[in-house]
N, C-alpha and C positions, 0 to 999 in steps of 0.2 A: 504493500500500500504506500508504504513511503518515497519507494522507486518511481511510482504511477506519478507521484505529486510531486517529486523531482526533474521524470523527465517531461510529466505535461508542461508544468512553467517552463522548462529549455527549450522544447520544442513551438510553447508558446511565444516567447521571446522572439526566439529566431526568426519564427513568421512574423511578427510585428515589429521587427528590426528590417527585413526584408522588404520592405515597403516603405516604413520613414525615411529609410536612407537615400529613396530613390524619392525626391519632392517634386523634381522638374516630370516624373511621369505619373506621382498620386494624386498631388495637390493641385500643379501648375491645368492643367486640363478641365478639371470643373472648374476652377475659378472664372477662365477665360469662358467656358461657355456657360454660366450662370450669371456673370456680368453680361452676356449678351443676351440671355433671355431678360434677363429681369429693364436692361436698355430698351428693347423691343417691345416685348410683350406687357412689360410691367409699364414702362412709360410713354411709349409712345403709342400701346394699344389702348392702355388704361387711359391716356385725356380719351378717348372715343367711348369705351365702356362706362367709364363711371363704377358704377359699384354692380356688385352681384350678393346677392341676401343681404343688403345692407353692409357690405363690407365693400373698401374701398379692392379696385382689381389688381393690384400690384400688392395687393395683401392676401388676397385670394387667394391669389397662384403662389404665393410662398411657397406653403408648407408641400404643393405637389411637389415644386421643383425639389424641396428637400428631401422625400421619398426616391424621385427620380434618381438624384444622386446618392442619395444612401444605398437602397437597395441594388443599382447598379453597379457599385463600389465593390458591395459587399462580396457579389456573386463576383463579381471580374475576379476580385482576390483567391475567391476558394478554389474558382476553376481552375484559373490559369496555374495557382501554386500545383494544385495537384495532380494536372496535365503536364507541366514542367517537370514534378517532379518524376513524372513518370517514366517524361521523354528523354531526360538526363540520369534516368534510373539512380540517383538520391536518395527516394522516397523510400527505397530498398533497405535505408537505415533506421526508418524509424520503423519499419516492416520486421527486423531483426531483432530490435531493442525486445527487452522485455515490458516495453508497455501497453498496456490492454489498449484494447480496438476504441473502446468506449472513451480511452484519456487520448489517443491520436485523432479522433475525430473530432472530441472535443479541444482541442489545440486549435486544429484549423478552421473551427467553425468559429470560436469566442475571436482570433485571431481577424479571421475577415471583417467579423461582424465591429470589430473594435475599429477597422479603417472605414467601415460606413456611415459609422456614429460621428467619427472624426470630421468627413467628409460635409455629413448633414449639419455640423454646427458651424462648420468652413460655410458653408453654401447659407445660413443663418444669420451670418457675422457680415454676409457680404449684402444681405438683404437689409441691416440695420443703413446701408449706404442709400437705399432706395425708401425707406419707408418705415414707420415709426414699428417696431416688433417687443409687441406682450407675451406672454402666455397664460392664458386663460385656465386652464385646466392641466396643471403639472405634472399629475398623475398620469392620466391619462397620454400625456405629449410621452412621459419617458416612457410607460408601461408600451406604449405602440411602436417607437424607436426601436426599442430594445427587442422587444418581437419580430418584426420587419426583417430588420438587420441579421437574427440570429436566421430565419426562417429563408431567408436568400443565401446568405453563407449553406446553409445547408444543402439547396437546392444546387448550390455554385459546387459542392463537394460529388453531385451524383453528376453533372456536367461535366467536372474534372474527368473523372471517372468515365464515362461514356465517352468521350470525343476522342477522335482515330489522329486527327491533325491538328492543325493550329485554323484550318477554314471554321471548323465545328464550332470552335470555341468563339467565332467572329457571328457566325450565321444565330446563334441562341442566342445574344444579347443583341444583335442588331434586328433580328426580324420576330424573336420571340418576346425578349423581354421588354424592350424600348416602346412597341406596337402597344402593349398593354399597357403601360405607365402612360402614353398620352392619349388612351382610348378609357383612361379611369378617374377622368374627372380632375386633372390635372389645369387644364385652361380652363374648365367651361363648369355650370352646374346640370347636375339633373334634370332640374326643372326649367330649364330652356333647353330642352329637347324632345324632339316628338316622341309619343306615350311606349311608342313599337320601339323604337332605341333604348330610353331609359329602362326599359326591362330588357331588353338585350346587355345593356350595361348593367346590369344589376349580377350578372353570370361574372362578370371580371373581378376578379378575387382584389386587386390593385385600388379599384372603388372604396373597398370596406378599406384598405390603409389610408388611403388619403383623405378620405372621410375623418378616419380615426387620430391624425397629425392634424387636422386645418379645425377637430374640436380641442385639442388640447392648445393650440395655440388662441382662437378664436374663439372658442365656443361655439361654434357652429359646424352642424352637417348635416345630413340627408339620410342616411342610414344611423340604427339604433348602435353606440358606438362599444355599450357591454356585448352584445353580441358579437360584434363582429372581433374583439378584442377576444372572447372565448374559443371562438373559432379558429381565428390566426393562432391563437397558443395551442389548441391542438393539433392545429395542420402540422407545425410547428416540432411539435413533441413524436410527429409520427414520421416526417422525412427526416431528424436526428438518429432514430430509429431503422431509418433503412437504412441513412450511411454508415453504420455500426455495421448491421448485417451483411451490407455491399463487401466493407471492410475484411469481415472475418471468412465469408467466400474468396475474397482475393479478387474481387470483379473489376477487371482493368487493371489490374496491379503486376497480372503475371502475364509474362509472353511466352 
């Protein structure tokens, strides 16, 4: 037990060293593209909209973008580490170590999930530049963060796992994951859309997060924010759960 809680922290480290050191490719990228959304869409879409549910538009779309970029962080991080370490075959050492499957998965999942969080307060800090930023509801803004983040790192560790090349790991954030973040409520509300979409959007799992971040900042959302906050914990608790089991199959680990 002591070993577990030895090499989870070093291997935790390591992944979280592996990514600070490199700022020109963590940091320097959302910054540049969240100052350009929040330019665009925040100020020069917002003089046109005005406000949405009583909120001014450049406060609206905060808390999506900070999903957008958390959640995107998060999985880029878990994949890439664990497809890299695949393809540099590395990963073969902590495979050897004697550390259970349950403390290497959790390494790389608290590890991603830590440069999401990082990421969404980066993307937050730059929002205070555009527009006055509260939080409303504290609980709830960390309990959905913390969720989010963990629940895409994981999703990012069965992607690590499943991709053949480096295209794979391009094609699921660019046409799977991105498509869902601005098709869930990221610019726009619910209720300015026709009745047959807003229940088509009601299936995008991305709805109940953004929902869940824009009431912990705002107070305000569209979906009931205890559910959907019970839900994402279980989804949550159950792809943890696979990549355990992916793990101790060996699935994509062995050639």
């Amino acid at each position: 037990m002591n070993y577990n809680l030895t090499g989870f922290y070093a291997l935790l480290r390591r992944e979280v060293l592996r990514f600070v050191r490199r700022p020109r490719n963590t940091f320097a990228p959302p910054f540049i593209t969240n100052v350009l959304y929040f330019s665009v869409f925040g100020v020069i879409l917002g003089e046109r909209i005005d406000q949405i549910a009583g909120v001014p538009y450049i406060l609206f779309i905060l808390p999506g973008l900070i999903v957008l970029g958390a959640v995107s962080n998060a999985f880029e991080n878990a994949s890439f580490t664990i497809f890299h370490g695949r393809w540099n075959r590395y990963i073969e050492e902590a495979l050897t170590s004697p550390l259970s499957y349950s403390s290497m998965v959790g390494a790389y999942i608290f590890a991603s999930a830590t440069r999401g969080l990082v990421v969404g307060v980066l993307i937050a800090l730059i929002g205070l530049f555009f527009t006055a930023v509260g939080v409303a509801r504290p609980f709830y803004l960390v309990a959905f963060m913390l969720v989010i983040t963990l629940l895409f790192a994981a999703i990012g560790v069965v992607g690590g796992l499943w991709a053949e090349d480096w295209d794979d790991l391009t094609m699921m954030n660019q046409f799977i994951l991105r498509p869902l973040v601005f098709f869930g409520g990221v610019f726009y509300s619910l209720n300015e859309i026709p009745e047959l979409f807003r229940q088509a959007s009601l299936l995008n799992p991305m709805i109940y997060m953004v929902n869940g971040v824009r009431y912990g900042f705002l107070g305000v959302t569209e979906v009931d924010p205890n559910l959907s906050l019970g839900i994402l914990s279980a989804l949550t608790l159950v792809i943890v759960g696979v990549d355990v089991a992916l793990f101790r199959r060996g699935y994509g680990l062995t050639h």
